[in-house]
C-alpha positions as CSV (number, residue, x, y, z in Angstrom):
1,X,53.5,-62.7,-162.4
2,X,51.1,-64.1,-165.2
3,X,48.6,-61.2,-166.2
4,X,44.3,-62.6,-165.6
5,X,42.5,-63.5,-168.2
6,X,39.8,-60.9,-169.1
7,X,36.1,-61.7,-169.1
8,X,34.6,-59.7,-171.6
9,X,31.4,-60.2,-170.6
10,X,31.8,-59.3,-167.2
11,X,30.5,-55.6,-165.1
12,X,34.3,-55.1,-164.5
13,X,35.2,-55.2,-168.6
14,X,34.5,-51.4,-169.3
15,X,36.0,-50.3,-166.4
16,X,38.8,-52.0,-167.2
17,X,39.1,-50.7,-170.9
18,X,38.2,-47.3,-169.6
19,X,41.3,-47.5,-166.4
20,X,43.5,-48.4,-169.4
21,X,42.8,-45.9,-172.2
22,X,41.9,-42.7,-170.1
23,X,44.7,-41.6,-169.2
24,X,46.4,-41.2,-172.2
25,X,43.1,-39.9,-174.1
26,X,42.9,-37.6,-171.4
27,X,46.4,-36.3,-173.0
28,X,45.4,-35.9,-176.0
29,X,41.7,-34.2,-175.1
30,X,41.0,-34.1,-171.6
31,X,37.1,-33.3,-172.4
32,X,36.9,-36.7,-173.6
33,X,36.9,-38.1,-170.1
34,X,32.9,-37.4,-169.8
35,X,32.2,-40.0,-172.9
36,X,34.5,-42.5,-171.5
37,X,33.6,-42.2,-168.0
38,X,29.7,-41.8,-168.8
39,X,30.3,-44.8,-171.3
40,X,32.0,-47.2,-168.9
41,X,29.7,-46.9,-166.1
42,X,26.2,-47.3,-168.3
43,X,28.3,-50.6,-169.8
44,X,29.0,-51.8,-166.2
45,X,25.5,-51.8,-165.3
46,X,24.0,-53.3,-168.2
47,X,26.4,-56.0,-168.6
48,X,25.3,-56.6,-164.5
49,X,21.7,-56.6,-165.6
50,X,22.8,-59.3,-168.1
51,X,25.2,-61.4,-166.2
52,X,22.4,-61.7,-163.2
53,X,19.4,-60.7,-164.3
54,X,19.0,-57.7,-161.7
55,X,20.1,-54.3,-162.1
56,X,22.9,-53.8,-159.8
57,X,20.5,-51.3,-157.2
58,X,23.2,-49.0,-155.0
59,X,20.5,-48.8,-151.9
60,X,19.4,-52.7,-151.2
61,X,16.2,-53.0,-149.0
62,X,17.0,-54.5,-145.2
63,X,20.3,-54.1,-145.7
64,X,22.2,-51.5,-143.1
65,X,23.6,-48.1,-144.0
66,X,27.1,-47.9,-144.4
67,X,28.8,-44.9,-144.8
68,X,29.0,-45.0,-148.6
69,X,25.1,-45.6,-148.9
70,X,24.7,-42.1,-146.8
71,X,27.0,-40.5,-148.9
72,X,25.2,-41.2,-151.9
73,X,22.2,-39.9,-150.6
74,X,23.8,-36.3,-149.8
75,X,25.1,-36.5,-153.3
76,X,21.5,-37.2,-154.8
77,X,20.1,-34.3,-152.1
78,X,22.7,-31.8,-153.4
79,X,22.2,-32.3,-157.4
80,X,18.3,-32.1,-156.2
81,X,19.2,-28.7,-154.5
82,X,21.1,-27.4,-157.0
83,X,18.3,-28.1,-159.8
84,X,15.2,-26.9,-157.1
85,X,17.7,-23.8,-157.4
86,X,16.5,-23.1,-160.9
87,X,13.4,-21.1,-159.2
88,X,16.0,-18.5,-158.1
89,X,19.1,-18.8,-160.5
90,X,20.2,-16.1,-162.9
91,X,20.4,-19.2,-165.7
92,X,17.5,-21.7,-164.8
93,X,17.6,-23.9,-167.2
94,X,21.1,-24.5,-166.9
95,X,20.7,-24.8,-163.1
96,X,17.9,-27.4,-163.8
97,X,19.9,-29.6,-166.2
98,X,23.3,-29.3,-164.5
99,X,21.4,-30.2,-160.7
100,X,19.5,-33.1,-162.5
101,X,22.8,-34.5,-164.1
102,X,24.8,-34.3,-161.1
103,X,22.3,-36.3,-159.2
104,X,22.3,-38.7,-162.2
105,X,25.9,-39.0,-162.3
106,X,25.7,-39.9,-158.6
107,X,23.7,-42.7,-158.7
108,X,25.1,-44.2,-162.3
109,X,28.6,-44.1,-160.2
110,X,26.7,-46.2,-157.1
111,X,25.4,-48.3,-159.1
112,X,28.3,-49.4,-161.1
113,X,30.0,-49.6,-158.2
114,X,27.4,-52.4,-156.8
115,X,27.8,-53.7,-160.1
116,X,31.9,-54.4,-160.0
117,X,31.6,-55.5,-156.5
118,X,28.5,-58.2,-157.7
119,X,31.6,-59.7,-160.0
120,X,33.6,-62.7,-159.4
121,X,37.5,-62.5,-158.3
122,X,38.4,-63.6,-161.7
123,X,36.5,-60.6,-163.5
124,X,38.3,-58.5,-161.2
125,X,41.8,-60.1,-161.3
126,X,42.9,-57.8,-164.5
127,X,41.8,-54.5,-163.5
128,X,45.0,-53.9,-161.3
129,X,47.0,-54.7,-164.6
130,X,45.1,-52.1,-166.7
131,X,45.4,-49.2,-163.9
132,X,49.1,-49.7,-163.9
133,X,49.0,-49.7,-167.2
134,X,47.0,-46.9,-168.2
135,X,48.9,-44.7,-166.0
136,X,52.4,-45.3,-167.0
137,X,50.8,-45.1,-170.4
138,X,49.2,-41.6,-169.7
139,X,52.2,-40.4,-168.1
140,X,55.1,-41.7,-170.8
141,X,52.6,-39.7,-173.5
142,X,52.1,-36.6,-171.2
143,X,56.0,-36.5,-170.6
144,X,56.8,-37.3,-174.2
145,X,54.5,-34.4,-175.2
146,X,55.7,-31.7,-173.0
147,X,59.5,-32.8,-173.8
148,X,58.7,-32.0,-177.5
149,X,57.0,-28.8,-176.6
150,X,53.3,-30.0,-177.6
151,X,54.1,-31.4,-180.5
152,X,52.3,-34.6,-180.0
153,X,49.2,-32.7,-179.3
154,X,49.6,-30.7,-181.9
155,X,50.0,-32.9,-184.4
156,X,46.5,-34.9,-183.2
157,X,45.2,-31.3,-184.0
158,X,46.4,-30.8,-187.3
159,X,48.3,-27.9,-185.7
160,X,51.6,-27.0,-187.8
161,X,53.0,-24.9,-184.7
162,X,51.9,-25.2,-181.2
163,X,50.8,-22.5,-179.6
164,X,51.6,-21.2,-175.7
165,X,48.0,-21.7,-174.8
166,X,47.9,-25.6,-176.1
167,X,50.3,-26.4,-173.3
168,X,47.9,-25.6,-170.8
169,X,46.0,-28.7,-171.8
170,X,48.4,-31.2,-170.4
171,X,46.8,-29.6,-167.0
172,X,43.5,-31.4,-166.9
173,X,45.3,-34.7,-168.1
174,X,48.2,-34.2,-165.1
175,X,45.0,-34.0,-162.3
176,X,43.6,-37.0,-163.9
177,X,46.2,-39.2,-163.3
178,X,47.4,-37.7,-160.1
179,X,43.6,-38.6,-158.9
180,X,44.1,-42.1,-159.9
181,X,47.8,-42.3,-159.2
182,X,47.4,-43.1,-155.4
183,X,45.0,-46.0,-156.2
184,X,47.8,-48.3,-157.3
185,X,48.4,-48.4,-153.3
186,X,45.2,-50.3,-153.4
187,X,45.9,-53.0,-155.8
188,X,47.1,-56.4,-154.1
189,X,50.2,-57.1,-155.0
190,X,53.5,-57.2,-152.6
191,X,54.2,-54.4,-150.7
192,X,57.4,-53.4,-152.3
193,X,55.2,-53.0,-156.0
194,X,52.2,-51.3,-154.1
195,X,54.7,-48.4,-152.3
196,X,57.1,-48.1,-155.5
197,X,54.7,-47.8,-158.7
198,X,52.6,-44.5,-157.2
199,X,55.6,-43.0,-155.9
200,X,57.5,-43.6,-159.3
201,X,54.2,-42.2,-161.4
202,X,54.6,-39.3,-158.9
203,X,58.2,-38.3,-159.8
204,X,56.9,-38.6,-163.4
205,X,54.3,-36.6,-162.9
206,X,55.9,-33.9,-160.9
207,X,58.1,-33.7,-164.6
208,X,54.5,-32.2,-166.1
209,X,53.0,-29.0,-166.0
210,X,50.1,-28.3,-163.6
211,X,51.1,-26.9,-160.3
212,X,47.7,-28.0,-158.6
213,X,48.0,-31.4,-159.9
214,X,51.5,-31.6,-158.6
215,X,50.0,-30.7,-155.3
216,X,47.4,-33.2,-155.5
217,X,49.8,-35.9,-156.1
218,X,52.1,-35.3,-153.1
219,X,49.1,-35.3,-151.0
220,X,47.2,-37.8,-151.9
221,X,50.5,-40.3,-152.1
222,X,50.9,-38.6,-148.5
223,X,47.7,-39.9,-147.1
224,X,47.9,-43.1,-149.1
225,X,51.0,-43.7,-147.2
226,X,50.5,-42.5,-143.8
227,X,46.9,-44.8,-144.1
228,X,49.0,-47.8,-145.1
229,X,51.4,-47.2,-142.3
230,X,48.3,-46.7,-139.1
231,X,45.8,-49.5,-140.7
232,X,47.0,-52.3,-138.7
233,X,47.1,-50.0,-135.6
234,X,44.3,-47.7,-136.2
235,X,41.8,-48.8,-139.0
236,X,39.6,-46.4,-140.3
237,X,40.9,-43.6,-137.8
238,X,43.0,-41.6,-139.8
239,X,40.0,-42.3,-142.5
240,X,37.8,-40.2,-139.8
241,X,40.1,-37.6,-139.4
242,X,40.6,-36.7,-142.8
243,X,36.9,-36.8,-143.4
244,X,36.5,-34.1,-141.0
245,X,39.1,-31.7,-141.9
246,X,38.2,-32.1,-145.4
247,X,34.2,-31.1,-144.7
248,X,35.9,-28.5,-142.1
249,X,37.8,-27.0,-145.4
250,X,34.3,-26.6,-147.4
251,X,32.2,-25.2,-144.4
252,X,35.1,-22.7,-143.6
253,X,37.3,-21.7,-146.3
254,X,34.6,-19.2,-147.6
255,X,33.8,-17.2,-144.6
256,X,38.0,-17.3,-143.9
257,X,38.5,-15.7,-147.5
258,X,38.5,-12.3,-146.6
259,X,40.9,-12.8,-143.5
260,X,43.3,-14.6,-146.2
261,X,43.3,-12.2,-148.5
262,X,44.1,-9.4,-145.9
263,X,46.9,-11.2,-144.9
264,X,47.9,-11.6,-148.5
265,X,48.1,-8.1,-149.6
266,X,51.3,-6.7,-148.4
267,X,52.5,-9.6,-150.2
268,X,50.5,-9.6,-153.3
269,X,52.6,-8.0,-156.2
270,X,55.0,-10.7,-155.9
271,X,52.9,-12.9,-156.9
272,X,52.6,-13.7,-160.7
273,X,49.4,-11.7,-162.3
274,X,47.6,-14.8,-163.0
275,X,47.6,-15.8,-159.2
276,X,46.7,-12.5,-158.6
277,X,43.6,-12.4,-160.6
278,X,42.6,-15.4,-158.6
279,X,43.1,-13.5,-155.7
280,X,40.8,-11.3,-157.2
281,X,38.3,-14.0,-157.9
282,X,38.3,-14.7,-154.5
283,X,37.8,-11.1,-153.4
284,X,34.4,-10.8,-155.5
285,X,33.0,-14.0,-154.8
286,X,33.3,-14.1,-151.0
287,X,31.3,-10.9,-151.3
288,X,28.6,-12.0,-153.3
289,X,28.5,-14.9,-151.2
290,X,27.8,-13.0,-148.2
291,X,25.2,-11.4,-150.0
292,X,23.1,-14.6,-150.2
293,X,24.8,-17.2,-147.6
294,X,21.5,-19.4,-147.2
295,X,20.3,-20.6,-150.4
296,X,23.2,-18.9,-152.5
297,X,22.7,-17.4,-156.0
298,X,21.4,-20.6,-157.5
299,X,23.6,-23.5,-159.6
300,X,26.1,-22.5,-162.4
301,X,25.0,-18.7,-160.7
302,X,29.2,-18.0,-161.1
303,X,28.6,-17.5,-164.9
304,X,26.0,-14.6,-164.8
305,X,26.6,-13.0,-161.8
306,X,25.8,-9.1,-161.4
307,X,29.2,-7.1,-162.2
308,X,31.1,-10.7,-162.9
309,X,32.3,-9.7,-166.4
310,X,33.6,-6.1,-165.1
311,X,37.1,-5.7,-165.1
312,X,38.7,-5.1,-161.5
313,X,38.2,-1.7,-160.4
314,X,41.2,0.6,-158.6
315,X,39.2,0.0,-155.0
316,X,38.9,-3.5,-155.7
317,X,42.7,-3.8,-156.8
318,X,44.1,-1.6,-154.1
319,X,41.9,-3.9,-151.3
320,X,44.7,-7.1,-152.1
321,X,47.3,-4.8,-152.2
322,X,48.0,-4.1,-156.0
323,X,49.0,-0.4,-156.0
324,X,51.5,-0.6,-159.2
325,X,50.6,0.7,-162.3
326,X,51.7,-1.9,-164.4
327,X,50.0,-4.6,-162.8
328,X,46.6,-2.2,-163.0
329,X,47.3,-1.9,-166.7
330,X,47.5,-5.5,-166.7
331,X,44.2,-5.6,-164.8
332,X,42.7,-3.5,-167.2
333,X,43.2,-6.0,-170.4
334,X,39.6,-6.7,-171.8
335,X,39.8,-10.7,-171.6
336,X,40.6,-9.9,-167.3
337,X,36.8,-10.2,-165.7
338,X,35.8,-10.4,-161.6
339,X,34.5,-14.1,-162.2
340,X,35.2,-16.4,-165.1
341,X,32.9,-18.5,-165.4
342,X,33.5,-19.4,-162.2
343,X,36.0,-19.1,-158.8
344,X,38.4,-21.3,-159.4
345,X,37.7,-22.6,-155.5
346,X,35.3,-25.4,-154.9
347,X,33.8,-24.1,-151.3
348,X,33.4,-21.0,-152.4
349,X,31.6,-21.8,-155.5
350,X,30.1,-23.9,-153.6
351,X,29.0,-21.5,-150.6
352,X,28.0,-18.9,-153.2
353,X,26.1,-20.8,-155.9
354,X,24.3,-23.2,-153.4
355,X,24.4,-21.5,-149.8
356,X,24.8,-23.1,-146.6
357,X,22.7,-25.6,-147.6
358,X,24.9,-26.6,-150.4
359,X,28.1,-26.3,-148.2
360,X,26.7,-28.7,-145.3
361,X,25.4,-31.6,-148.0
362,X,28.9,-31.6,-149.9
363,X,31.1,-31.3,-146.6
364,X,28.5,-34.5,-145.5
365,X,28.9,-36.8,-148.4
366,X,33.0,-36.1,-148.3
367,X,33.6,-37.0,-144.7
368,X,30.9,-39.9,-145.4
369,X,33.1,-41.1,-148.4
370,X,36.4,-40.7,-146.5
371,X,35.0,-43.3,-143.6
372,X,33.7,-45.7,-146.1
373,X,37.1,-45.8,-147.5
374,X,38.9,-46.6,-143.9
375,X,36.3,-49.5,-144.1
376,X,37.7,-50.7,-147.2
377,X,40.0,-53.8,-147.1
378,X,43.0,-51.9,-148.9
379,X,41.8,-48.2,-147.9
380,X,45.2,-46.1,-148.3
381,X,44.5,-46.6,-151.9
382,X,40.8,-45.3,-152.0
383,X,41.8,-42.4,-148.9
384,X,44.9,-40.8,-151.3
385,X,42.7,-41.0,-154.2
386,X,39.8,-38.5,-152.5
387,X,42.1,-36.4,-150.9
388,X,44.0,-35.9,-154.1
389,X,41.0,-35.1,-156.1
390,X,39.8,-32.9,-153.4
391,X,43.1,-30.8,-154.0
392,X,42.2,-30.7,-157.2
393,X,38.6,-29.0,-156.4
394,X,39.9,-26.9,-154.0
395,X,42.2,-25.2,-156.6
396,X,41.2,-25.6,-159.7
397,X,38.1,-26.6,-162.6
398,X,34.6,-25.5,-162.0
399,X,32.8,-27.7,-159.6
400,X,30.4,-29.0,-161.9
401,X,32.8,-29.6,-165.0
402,X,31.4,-33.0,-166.4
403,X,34.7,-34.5,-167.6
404,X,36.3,-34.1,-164.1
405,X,32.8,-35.3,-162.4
406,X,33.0,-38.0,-165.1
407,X,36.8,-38.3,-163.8
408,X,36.0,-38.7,-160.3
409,X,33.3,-41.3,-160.5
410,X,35.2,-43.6,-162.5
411,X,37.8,-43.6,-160.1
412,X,35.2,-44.5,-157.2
413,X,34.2,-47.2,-159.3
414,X,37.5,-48.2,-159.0
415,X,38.5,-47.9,-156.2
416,X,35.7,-50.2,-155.1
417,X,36.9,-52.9,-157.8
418,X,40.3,-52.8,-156.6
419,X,39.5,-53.6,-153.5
420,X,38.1,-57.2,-154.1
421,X,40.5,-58.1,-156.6
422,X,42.4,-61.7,-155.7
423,X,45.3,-60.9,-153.0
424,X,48.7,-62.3,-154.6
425,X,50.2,-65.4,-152.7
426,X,53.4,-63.9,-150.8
427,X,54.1,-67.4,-149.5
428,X,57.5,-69.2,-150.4
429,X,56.7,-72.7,-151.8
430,X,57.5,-75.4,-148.7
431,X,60.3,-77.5,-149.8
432,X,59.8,-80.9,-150.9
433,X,61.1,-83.3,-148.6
């Protein structure tokens, strides 16, 4: 099939560079998905200033709320929260910047979404191309890199050796591809190309190290395919569904913490010290959640929180069932803290940073953002992608990291794209008489 032409001048051309060379930046640094992200969306909207001579608004006046619209205005409320948290945060100015930011990211991400959507078939036409691209780009590099034991990395580094610790940057990279993996379900070619790429980028990536991006990808290729398979029966259903056990997962996994972790400690040595330690996490967070469960200890709190850079005491250790005394010498290392920076578990960083108030707006704005993607043409491609990066948040970075926020709103940008691209004529040419 002939590749599209690309229209340079067109919303859709930076978010078409950006799908293509992400990935396989994100290999080689990961933090340098904030500048492309930040850099593609800014470019989308100007060049949709330029091409039309509006600026591409998210919110149009007399036109009816979908879901997606109401999303974005619990994602605007709960970067507004977080920065009105400055009056009570340990670190105010960093609660004031990071709350202003968020909300800032959240609108730049609506409105180059309005502005892809405000292009032509023919702008969009390429952007499947790139994705696929990009990703089997990303992945080759990731795989190439690990099979030469960092090497690749290294080298970009000026590194003669690599060290254990550089490994653990092919993490961030694996959950940035396994977020935008489950979107090649939504590009419109035949059936066979749309089911076989994502699961083949799966297998590839399950080759790469990064446990919770390995869980991200099965489940958002899960959903992608169980939404392909009810959409002509049941569209936007399943959509629904998810959206509520998702926001049920944020509004409840903090206040079911303890109970977890009681159920966890007969069973806890076994574990590997690292996931230990997060148990521990856990353990201290829940409780300084419950300490202030309206308003929470204010944004980015997790960083300076009373007694977070202590190292776990006996009681404390005991409580999640660690009784040895090597893995309490292990506990005593100096680099071993209660929280750091912050829980490693978005609904409870959410819960005690931000309260209940925080808690409702983000479980809103998720189960908004899963029905707006049931109301999406090719959906199952849009659905996988947000419950694969909601893995990834439940797991795994800091909830307000700006190269994975940068992450996720490039791939709602494309998702949206992808949607309106051309469909691909599956029709066999009639026979000439």
């Amino acid at each position: 099939m002939p590749i599209p032409r690309i229209i340079w001048t067109a919303p859709t051309a930076p978010i078409l560079l950006a799908a293509l060379l992400a990935p396989a930046i994100a290999v080689l640094q990961s933090k340098a998905m904030a500048p492309i992200g930040l850099v593609a969306l800014v470019a989308a909207v100007l060049l949709a200033r330029r091409e039309s001579g509006r600026w591409p608004w998210p919110l149009r006046a007399g036109a009816g709320l979908t879901p997606g619209q109401a999303a974005l205005g619990l994602g605007l409320l709960l970067g507004l929260w977080g920065a009105a948290s400055a009056a009570w945060a340990p670190e105010p100015a960093r609660a004031l910047k990071d709350g202003l930011s968020f909300a800032g990211l959240v609108f730049l991400a609506a409105a180059a979404a309005r502005a892809v959507a405000q292009s032509g078939p023919e702008a969009r036409a390429p952007l499947p191309y790139a994705l696929a691209a990009g990703l089997f780009l990303g992945l080759g590099l990731a795989l190439a890199d690990h099979l030469s034991g960092s090497m690749i990395r290294a080298a970009v580094r000026g590194i003669a050796e690599p060290t254990p610790q550089l490994a653990f940057g092919l993490k961030p990279a694996a959950s940035v591809m396994a977020l935008l993996l489950p979107l090649l379900a939504a590009t419109p070619w035949r059936p066979a190309l749309r089911l076989g790429l994502p699961l083949l980028g799966g297998l590839l990536l399950l080759a790469i190290p990064g446990d919770t991006a390995r869980i991200a990808v099965v489940a958002g290729l899960a959903a992608a395919g169980l939404a392909a398979l009810l959409q002509r029966w049941a569209p936007g259903r399943l959509a629904a569904v998810v959206g509520l056990a998702l926001a049920a997962i944020i509004l409840a996994t903090p206040p079911l913490l303890p109970t977890l972790l009681d159920k966890v400690a007969p069973v806890a040595e076994r574990l590997p010290p690292s996931a230990i330690h997060r148990l521990v996490i856990w353990h201290f967070g829940a409780e300084r959640a419950a300490e202030k469960p309206l308003l929470g200890w204010g944004m980015e709190a997790s960083r300076a929180l009373p007694g977070g850079d202590d190292r776990p005491e006996a009681g404390r250790l005991a409580a999640i069932g660690v009784t040895s005394q090597g893995l309490r010498d292990w506990f005593a290392a100096p680099h071993v803290k209660l929280m750091p920076l912050h829980p490693h578990n978005g609904p409870l960083q959410l819960k005690l940073e931000l309260g209940a108030v925080g808690s409702l707006l983000a479980a809103g704005a998720v189960m908004l953002l899963a029905m707006q993607a049931g109301l999406l043409r090719l959906g199952a491609g849009p659905l996988g992608m947000l419950v694969s990066g909601f893995v990834t948040f439940l797991a795994s970075f800091g909830a307000w990291q700006g190269w994975w926020l940068c992450s996720l709103a490039l791939a709602v940008v494309l998702a949206q794209a992808l949607q309106d691209a051309p469909q691909e004529n599956h029709q066999k040419p009639a026979r000439q008489p």
